[in-house]
C-alpha positions in Angstrom: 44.2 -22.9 59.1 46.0 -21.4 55.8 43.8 -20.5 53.1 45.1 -20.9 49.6 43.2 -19.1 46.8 41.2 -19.7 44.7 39.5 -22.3 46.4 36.9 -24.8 45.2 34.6 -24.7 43.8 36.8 -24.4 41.0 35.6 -22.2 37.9 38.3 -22.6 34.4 39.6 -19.6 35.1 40.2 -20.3 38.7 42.0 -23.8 37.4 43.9 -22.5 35.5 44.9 -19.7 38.4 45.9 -22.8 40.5 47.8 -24.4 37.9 50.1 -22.0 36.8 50.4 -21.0 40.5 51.6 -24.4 40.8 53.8 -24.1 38.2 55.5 -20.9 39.0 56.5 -22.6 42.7 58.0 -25.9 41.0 59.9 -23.5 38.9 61.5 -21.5 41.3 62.4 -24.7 43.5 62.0 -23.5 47.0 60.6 -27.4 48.4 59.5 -25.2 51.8 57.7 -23.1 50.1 55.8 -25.5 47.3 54.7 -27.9 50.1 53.0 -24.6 52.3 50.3 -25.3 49.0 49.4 -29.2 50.4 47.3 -30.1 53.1 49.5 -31.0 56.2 48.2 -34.5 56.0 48.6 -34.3 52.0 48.7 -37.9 50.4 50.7 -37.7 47.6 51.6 -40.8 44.7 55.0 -39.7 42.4 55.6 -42.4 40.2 56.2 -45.4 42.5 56.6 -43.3 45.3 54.1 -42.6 48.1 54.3 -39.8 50.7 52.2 -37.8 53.2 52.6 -34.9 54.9 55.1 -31.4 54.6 58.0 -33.0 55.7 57.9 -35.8 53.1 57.6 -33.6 50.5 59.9 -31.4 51.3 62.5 -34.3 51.1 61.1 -35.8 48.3 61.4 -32.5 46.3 64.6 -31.6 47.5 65.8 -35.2 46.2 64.4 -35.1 42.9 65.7 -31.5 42.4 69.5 -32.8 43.1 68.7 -35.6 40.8 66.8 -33.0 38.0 69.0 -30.7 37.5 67.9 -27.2 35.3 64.2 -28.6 36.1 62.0 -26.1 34.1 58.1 -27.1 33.9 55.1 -26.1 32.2 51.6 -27.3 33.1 48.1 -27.1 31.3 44.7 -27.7 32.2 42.9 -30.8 31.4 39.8 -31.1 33.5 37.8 -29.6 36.9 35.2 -29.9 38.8 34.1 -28.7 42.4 37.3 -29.6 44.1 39.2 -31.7 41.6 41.7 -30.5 38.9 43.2 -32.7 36.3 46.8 -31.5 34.9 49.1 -32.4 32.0 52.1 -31.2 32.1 55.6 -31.5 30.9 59.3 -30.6 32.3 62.7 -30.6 31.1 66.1 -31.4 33.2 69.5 -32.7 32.9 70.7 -35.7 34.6 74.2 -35.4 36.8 75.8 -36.6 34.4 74.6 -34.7 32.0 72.1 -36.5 29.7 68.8 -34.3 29.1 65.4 -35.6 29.6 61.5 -34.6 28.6 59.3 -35.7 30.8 55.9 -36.2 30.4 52.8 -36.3 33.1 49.3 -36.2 34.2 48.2 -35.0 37.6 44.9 -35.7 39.5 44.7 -32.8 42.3 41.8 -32.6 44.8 41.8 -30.0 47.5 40.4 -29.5 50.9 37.7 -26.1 51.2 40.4 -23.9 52.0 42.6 -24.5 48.8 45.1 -26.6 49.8 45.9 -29.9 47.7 45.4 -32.5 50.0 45.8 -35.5 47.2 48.0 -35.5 44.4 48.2 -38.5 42.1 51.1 -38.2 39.0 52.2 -40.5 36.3 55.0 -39.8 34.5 57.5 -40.9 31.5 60.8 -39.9 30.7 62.2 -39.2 27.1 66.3 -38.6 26.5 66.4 -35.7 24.6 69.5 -34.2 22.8 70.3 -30.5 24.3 69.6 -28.9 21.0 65.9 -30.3 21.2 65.2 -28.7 24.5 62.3 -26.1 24.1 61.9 -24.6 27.5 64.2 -21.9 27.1 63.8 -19.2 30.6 66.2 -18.6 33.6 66.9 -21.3 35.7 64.8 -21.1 39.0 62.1 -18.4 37.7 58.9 -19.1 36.6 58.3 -19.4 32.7 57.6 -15.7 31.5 53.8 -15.1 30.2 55.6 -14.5 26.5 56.6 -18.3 26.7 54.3 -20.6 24.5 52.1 -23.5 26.8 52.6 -27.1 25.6 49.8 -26.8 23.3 51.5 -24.0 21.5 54.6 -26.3 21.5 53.5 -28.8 20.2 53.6 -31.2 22.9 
């Protein structure tokens, strides 16, 4: 069985290791790699869409990353405690045909003893934004360097 550090219980500095571990693999986009961070049995709710397992959300990610493209994301704490960690976050991409979006979320994360997520609950809401608005400024497929202001910072 993998073991995924830090693992609950969860102090705020160990949430906050976890989230912008999280972070970091969205950013660089590598769905293989981001789901080896989930339970194998990992029940996961996207907007309207429910999944379980690695496979699933290796498809589902690879999907929404054909669909969002220039995806760059930044997440924040909100809340822990023991084995639950509660995210806000928000990302920025471009449509294929071109149109930018801000999208807004909040994650509920619980993970097994060994540190994997095994449930993952987000809501989200998308915002068209003009390209000159965008404020998540790094290379494409990296993960946000630590000079790069947090959404609080941002305003957002």
């Amino acid at each position: 069985m993998s073991i995924k550090p830090p693992v609950p219980p969860f102090t705020q500095e160990a949430a906050m290791q976890k989230i912008r571990a999280a972070e970091d693999a969205w950013n660089k986009q590598e769905p293989e790699k981001v789901a080896l961070a989930y339970t194998p049995d990992s029940q996961w709710r996207n907007r309207d869409t429910f999944l379980e397992g690695h496979d699933a959300i290796v498809d589902f990610l690879r999907q929404k990353w054909a669909r969002e493209l220039n995806h760059r994301l930044i997440k924040e704490l909100w809340a822990f405690c023991e084995n639950r960690i509660a995210v806000r976050y928000c990302y920025e991409s471009q449509s294929i045909t071109g149109q930018w979006y801000r999208s807004y979320g909040n994650e509920n994360w619980e993970f097994d003893s060994n540190g994997l997520m095994s449930h993952r609950h987000a809501s989200i809401n998308d915002v068209e934004i003009d390209e000159g608005d965008r404020k998540f400024h790094w290379p494409f497929g990296t993960p946000r360097p630590d000079d790069h202001p947090g959404l609080s910072e941002l305003g957002l």
